[in-house]
N, C-alpha and C positions, 0 to 999 in steps of 0.2 A: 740728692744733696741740695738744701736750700742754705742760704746765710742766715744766720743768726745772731744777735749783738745781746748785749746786757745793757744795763740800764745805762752804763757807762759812756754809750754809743761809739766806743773807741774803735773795735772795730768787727766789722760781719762777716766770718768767715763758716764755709758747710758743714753743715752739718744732716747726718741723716737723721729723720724725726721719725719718731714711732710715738704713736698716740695711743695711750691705756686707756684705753673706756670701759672692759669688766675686769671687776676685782677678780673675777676666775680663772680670768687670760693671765695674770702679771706672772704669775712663775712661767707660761711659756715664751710668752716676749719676752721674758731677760734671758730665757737662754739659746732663742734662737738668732742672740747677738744684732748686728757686728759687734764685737768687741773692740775699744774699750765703749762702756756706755756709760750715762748718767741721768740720773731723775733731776726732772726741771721744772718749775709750777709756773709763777707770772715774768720769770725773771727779773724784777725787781733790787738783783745785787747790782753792786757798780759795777763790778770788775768781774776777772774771770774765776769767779768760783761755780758759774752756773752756764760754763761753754765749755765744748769737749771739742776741739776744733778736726774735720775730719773723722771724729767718731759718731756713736749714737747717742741719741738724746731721746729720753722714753718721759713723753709731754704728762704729768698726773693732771694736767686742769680739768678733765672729762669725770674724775675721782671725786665727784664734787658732791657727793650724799650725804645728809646726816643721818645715822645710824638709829643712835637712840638718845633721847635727851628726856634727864627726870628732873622736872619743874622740882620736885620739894625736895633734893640734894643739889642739884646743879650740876652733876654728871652730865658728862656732853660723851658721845662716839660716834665718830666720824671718816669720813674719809681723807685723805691725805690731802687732794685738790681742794676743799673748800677752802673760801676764801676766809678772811678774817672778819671781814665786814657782813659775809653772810649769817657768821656764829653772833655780832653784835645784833643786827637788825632782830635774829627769832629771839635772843636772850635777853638783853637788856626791857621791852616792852613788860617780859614773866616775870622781872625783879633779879636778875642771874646779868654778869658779865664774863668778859676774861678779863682775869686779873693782870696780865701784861699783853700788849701792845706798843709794836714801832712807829715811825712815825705816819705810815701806810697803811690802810688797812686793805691793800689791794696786792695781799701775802697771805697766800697758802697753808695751811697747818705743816703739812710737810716740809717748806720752806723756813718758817718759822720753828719748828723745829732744829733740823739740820743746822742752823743758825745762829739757833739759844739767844734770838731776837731779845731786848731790853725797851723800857722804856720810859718815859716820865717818871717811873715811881720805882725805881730801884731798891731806894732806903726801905720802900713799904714788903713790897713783893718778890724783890727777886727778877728771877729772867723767865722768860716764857718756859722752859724746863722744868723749872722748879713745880709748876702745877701742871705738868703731862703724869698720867697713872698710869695709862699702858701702851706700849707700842708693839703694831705688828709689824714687821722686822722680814722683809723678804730676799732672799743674795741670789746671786747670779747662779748658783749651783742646784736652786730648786730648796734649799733649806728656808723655813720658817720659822722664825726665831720671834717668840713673843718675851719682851722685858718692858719694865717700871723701878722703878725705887724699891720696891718689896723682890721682885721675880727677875732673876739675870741681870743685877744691878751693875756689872760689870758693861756688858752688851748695851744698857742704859746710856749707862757714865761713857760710850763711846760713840754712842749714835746720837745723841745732845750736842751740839755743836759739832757733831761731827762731817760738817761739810759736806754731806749724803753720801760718804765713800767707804759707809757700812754695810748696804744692803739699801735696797728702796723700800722707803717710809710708805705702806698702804694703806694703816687704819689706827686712830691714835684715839683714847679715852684721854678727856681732861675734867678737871675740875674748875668749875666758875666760880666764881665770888658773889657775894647779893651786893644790891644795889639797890638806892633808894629811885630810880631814874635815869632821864637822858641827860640830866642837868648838872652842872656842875658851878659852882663858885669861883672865882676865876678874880689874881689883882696881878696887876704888872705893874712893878716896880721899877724904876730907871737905877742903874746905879752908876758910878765915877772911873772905877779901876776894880781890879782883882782880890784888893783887902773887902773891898763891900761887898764884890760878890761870893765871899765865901764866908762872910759875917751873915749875909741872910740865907744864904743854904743851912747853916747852921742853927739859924733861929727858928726856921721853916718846916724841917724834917718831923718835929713831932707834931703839928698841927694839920700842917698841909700834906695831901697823900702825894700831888705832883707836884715837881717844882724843874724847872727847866730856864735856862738863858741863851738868849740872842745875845753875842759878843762882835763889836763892831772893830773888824780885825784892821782898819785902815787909818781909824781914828788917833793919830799921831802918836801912837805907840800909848794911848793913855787906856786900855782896855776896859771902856764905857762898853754899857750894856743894857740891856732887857730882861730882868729878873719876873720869869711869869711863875704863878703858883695857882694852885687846882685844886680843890676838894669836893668831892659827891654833896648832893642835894637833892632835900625834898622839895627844892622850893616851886610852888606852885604858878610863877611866873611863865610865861609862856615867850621871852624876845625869837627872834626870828631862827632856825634853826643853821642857816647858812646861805651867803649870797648863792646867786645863779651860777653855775659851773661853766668856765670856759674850755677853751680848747687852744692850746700852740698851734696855728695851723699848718705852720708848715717848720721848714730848716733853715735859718737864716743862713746867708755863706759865711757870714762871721760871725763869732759868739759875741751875743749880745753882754753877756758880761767882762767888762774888759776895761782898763784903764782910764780911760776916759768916762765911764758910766756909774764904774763900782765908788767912787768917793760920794759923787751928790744923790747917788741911788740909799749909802749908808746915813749918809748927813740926813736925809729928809723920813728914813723910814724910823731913824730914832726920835726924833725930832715928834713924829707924828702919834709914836703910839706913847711917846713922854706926857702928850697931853693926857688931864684931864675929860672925864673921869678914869681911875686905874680901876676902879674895882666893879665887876659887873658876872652875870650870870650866863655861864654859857650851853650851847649846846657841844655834847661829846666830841660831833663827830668834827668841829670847827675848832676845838680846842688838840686836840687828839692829832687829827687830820688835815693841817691848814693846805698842802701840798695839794692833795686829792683832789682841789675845787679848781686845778688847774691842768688837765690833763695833756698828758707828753709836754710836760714843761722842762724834759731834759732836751728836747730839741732847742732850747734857746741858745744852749752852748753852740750850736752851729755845727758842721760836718767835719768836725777833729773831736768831738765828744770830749767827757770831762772827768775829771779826777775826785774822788771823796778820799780824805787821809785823816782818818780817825784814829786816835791813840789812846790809852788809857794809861794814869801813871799815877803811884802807889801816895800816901797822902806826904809822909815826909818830902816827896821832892816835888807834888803837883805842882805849887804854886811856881815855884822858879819855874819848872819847865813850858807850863803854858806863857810864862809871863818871856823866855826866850823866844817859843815860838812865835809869838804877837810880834817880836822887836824883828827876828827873822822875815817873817810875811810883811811886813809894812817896807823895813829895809827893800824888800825884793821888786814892787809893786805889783806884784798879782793880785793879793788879795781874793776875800772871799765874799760871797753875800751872802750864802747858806754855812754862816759859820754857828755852830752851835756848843754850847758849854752846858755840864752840868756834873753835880758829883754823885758818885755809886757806894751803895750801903755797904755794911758789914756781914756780906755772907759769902761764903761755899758756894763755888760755882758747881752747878748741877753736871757739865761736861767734860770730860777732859779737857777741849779744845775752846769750853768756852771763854768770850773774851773776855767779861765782867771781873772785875778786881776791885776789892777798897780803895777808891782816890778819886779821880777826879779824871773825865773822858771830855775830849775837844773834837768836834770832828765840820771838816772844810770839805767845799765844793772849788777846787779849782778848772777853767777851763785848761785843755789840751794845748799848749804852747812850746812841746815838744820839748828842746832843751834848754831854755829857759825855767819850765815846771818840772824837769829832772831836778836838774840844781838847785833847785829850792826845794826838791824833795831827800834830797842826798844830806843837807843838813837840818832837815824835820828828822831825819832818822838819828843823826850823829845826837842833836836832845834825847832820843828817844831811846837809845842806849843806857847814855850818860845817867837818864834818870832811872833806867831800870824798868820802863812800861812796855807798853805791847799794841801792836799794830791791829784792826779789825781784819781778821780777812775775808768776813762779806761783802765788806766794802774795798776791796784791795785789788791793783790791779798791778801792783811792783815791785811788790815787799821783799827786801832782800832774803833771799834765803835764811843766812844767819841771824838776823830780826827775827826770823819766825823761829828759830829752833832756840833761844835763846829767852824768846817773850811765852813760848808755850813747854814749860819743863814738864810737861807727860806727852810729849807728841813721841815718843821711844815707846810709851803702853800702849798709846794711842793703835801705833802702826799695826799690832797685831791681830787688831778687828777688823782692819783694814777688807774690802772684798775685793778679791782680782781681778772681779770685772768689771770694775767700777775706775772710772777715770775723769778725771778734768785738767783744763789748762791751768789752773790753780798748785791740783794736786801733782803735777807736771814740774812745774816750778819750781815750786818749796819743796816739794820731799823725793824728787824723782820718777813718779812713776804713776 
């Protein structure tokens, strides 16, 4: 039994690890137990959807092949462990992407799967689901179940966000997108309050593929922002592809983010990118990946780890509701710095369980300040009722029970794909068991 923590770094408690390295071995490793178990790739969630505390954990990052990939369709097959940045690096150079990515690319296909991961470009694409064409589908009982959107769509629609508590994800076909390049067109716009920024989402959606905001959640309840937008390009400029990559190096004993830091840290990052020039050309993985070029920078939060509370909430009541949350967090003073805004398209989500919905999605980094960041989570929720949205639970480490059964009305279809041998401290939680 070693410890294990999530990205969340809240907290490390044993787990027994078993490492899948041939796809031949995975039906015997899951049933040579312990039981309960669970598939785990980079860990990358905040919270406990990717800890089994006391149980088994069967590591796919060893899962890391690519199968087969056809340059003149875009067919990709693969293994579960590869990483996302491994499928950008060989595809993008042949003219071929993934059409959705979070804001890491240091997430596993099977994670991202389980997940039904989102991102910049909702309005355009959808959720990473939406382009998987097949999965192989393996349960603790030795059955292999292969589904897609055509074959066992039920089995599909339940293993798409379904938090890996179907079976373990071993081998998944997808579909890439063409692309002209690594280059993308890129303008940041500043804006004042909440009416602006959902006047340029709106102006945004049919020209620009990404569009995403930085919202400065401390800034005197006036909800200023960073309205950034992205579109593919041939353009044959070359600017630098991304600074040098650091490293956190270590755990501060207190979170560097914190009362005293988060105002003039918000006051000067706005201030900085407000300047001229807005519009310039970027590279993907700088645009896409800003995080990435600073590695374990969830150690900043210090040795009590940190909280992400991301919400989504349907278009008639977004606006109020982000605009009480803001008046709530400012109220409060914890505040966020990795506070991010942006609004989700009009589609069908690919999963049961997935979170994506028409409106508009907020999601904050709080550090761990125990009761203090309850209480201010206690009435994040009471909005989040009120408005009728729904909690991420990738990123979730609290969610009340009836948030979640209330914010996911197929989790009752859900439960009966469910595999028995499959467990997390998540699925513990919120549904029992």
């Amino acid at each position: 039994m070693i410890p294990v923590s999530s990205w969340g770094r809240l907290t490390a408690q044993p787990h027994h690890v078993v490492a899948l390295t041939d796809p031949g071995q995975i039906k015997a490793a899951l049933s040579a137990g312990p039981f309960p178990g669970l598939a785990r790739g980079m860990g990358r969630s905040y919270g406990d959807v990717c800890l089994n505390p006391d149980g088994t954990l069967w590591s796919t990052t060893a899962l890391d092949h690519l199968i087969a990939f056809d340059a003149g369709t875009g067919r990709l097959v693969c293994e579960a462990g590869v990483l996302l940045r491994d499928i950008q690096r060989l595809a993008i150079p042949r003219g071929w992407s993934l059409p959705v990515t979070p804001g890491t690319q240091m997430v596993t296909v099977g994670g991202a799967i389980a997940n039904d991961v989102h991102g910049k470009n909702h309005h355009r694409c959808g959720t990473f689901g939406d382009h998987v064409r097949n999965i192989t589908l393996i349960r603790t009982d030795g059955e292999i179940i292969h589904c897609g959107p055509a074959a066992n769509p039920e089995w599909f629609a339940a293993t798409v966000g379904g938090l890996g508590l179907t079976g373990v994800i071993a081998q998944a076909e997808i579909q890439l997108r063409p692309v002209a390049g690594p280059w993308l067109d890129t303008e940041t716009i500043p804006f004042q309050d909440l009416d602006q920024f959902f006047q340029l989402s709106a102006e945004s959606e049919a020209d620009w593929e990404y569009t995403v905001s930085w919202i400065d959640c401390v800034a005197e309840l006036s909800g200023r922002g960073l309205f950034m937008r992205g579109v593919g390009t041939a353009s044959t400029q070359r600017p630098p592809r991304k600074g040098r990559s650091l490293t956190m190096p270590i755990v501060p004993p207190v979170s560097l983010v914190n009362r005293l830091t988060l105002r003039p840290f918000n006051k000067a990052y706005y201030y900085l990118k407000s300047r001229p020039p807005h519009r310039t050309t970027a590279h993907y993985e700088s645009f896409f990946y800003p995080l990435d070029n600073l590695h374990e920078w969830n150690r900043m939060y210090g040795p009590k780890g940190f909280f992400q509370y991301q919400s989504v909430f349907p278009p008639e009541s977004g606006r109020e509701a982000v605009q009480a949350m803001l008046k709530d967090i400012a109220c409060s003073g914890e505040g966020s710095f990795l506070a991010v805004l942006k609004t989700f398209g009009d589609w069908t989500a690919a999963g049961m369980l997935s979170f994506p919905q028409p409106g508009v999605t907020l999601a904050l980094d709080f550090p761990n300040n125990g009761a203090r960041t309850a209480g201010l989570f206690e009435r994040l929720d009471a909005i989040v009722r009120e408005a009728k949205g729904r909690i991420y639970p990738a990123k979730d480490a609290r969610m009340p029970r009836d948030l979640f059964e209330t914010g996911y009305p197929r989790l009752g279809e859900f439960l009966t794909y469910r595999d028995p041998g499959i467990s997390s401290a998540l699925s513990r939680r919120l549904m029992g068991s």
